[in-house]
N, C-alpha and C positions, 0 to 999 in steps of 0.2 A: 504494500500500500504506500504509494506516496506519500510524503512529508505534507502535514497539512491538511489530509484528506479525513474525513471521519467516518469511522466506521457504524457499519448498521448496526442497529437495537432492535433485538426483539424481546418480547412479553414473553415469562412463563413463570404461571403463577408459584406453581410450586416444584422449581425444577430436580433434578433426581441427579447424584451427582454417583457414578460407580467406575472404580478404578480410573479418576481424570477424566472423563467423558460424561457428556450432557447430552442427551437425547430431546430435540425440540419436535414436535408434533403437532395437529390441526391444522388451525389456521395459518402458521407463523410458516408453515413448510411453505404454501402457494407464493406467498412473498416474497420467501427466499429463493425458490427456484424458477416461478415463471413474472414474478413481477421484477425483481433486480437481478435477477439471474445471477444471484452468486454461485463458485462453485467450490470443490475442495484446492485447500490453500488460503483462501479468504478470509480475512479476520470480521468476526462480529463478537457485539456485546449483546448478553443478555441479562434482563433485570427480572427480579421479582416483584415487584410493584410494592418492596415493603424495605427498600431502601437498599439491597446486596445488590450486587453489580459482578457480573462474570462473564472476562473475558477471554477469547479462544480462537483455534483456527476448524473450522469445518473440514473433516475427513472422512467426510461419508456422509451420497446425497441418496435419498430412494424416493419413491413416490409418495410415504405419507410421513416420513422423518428424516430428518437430518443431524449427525453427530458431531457435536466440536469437542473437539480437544481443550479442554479447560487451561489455560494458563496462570489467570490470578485471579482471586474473591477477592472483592473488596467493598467497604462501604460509600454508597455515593454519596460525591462532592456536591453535590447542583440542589441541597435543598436546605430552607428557610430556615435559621434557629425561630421562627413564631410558628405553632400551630395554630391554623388560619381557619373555622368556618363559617363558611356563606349559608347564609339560610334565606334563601331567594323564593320571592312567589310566583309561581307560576308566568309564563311568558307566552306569546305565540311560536310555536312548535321551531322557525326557521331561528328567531332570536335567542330562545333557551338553548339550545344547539350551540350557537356560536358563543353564545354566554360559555357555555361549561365548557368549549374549547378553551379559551382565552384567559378563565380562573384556574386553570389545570395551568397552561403557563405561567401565569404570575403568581403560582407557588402555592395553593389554595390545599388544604389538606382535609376538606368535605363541605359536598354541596348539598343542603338539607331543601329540595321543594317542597312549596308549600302553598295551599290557599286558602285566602281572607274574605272578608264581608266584600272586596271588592275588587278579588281577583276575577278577571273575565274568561280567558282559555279555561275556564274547566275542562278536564278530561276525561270523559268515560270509563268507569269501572274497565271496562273489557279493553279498553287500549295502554290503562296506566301502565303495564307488565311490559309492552312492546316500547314505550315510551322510557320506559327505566332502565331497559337492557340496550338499549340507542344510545342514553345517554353514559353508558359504561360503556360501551365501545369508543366514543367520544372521547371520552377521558384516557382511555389507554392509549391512542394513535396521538392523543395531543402530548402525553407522556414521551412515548419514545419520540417524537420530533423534535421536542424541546431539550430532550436529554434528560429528565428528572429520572429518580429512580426510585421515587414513590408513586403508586396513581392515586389520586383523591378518591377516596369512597362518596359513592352517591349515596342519598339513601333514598327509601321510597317516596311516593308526594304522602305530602301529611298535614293536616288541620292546623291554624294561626296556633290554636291555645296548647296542642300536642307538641308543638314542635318547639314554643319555649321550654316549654318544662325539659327539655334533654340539654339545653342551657348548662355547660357544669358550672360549679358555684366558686371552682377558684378562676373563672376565666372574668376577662373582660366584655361585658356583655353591653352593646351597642345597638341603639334602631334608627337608622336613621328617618328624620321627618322634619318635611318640610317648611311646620309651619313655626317651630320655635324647634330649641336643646341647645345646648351648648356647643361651643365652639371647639370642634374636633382635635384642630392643634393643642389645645389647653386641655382638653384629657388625656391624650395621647404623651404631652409632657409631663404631668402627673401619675403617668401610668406605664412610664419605663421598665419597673420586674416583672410586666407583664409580658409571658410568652404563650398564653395560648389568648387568642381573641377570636370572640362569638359577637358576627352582627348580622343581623335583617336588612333585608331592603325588602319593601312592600311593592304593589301591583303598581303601575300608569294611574291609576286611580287615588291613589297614598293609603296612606293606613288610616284608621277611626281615632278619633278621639278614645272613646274605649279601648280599643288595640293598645294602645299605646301606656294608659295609665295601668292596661293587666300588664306589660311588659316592666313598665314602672316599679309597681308590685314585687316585681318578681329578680330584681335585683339589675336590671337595664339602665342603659342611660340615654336619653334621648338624643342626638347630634345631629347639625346641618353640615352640609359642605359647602355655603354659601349663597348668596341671594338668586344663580339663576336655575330653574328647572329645571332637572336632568331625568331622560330616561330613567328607565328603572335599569336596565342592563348597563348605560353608562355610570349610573351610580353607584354598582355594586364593582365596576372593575376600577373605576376612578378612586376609591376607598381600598381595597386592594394594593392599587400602586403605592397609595401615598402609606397605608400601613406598611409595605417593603422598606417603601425608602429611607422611612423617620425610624422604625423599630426591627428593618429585617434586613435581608442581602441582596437590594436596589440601589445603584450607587457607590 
């Protein structure tokens, strides 16, 4: 491999390590051999989506596996000292998509959907299943492209009031809204030994007065990011950045 050149990443969840050698299967075989057509000799990394990183040369390709030669384990370098989650409300199908692309790059380590008194995309009982295993596939391919060697866990979609209460109680618990809270810089400077942060962003619609005061309740703080209206998908990657850059590995 050239100087410079980086090598491919593949997913496997829970790879099997025997005498030096890694056996990769499914999906990850097609990629390797009819989409980039690697063959043996070729180095690739494979991750387990829980931070190990294991790299190798392929020396054996077959129709539904291919074996690398194990070189080094090691733990990856590419992810955030904050433990990040987003508890996002529901979106239209093309936005949520690109949403949980884009928070899986800026380092997010789970995306909790959810919907409100004024979340609009509802989703049918019989499509949420198909809609959750989309958004895990999302998050895996956004994984290896960007090099992390964690993937974000999705979790299923879940109710406004369901989905605070999983809130843990040493994190930094954040909603943002619109219409008043505090000024984000001035918690976030107060709130330095903070490494796991928990926030909300609510529907196009905002959150309720109500919403807000059970979130109050419950150990939250309310914040704006400033006088103009933002998306609901710009708001929750804009919040993101700026928690990288003041409190993570942004900069």
């Amino acid at each position: 491999m050239a100087e410079g050149d980086v090598m491919a990443r593949f997913y496997v969840p829970q790879p099997r390590i025997e005498k030096g050698l890694l056996r990769i299967e499914g999906d990850e075989v097609r990629h390797i051999r009819k989409v980039l057509r690697l063959k043996s000799g070729d180095e690739v990394v494979v991750f387990n989506g829980a931070a190990t990183e294991y790299e190798g040369t392929i020396i054996e390709e077959g129709s539904s596996s291919v074996v690398i030669m194990v070189q080094s384990i090691f733990s990856s370098k590419s992810e955030s000292p904050l433990e990040i989650t987003l508890a996002q409300s529901l979106l239209k199908s093309e936005k949520m998509d690109y949403l949980i692309q884009k928070a899986t790059e800026l380092g997010v380590n789970q995306i909790i959907p959810f919907y409100s008194s004024r979340t609009i995309p509802l989703i049918e009982e019989s499509r949420r299943l198909k809609r959750y295993h989309r958004w895990k596939r999302i998050a895996i391919e956004a994984s290896k492209q960007c090099g992390r060697g964690v993937v974000p866990k999705i979790d299923p979609i879940q109710g406004f009031f369901e989905m605070v209460q999983t809130a843990p109680q040493d994190s930094l618990r954040l909603i943002l809204w619109e219409k008043e809270g505090a000024r984000l810089k001035e918690i976030l400077m107060g709130s330095r030994e903070k490494t796991k942060i928990f926030f909300v962003v609510g529907p196009e619609g905002g959150i309720t007065q109500e919403e807000v005061e059970h979130t109050r309740r419950e150990g939250f703080i309310p914040v704006h990011l400033g006088r103009r209206i933002l998306r609901s998908e710009t708001s929750s990657l804009c919040l993101l950045s700026i928690l990288q850059y003041e409190c993570g590995d942004i900069g």
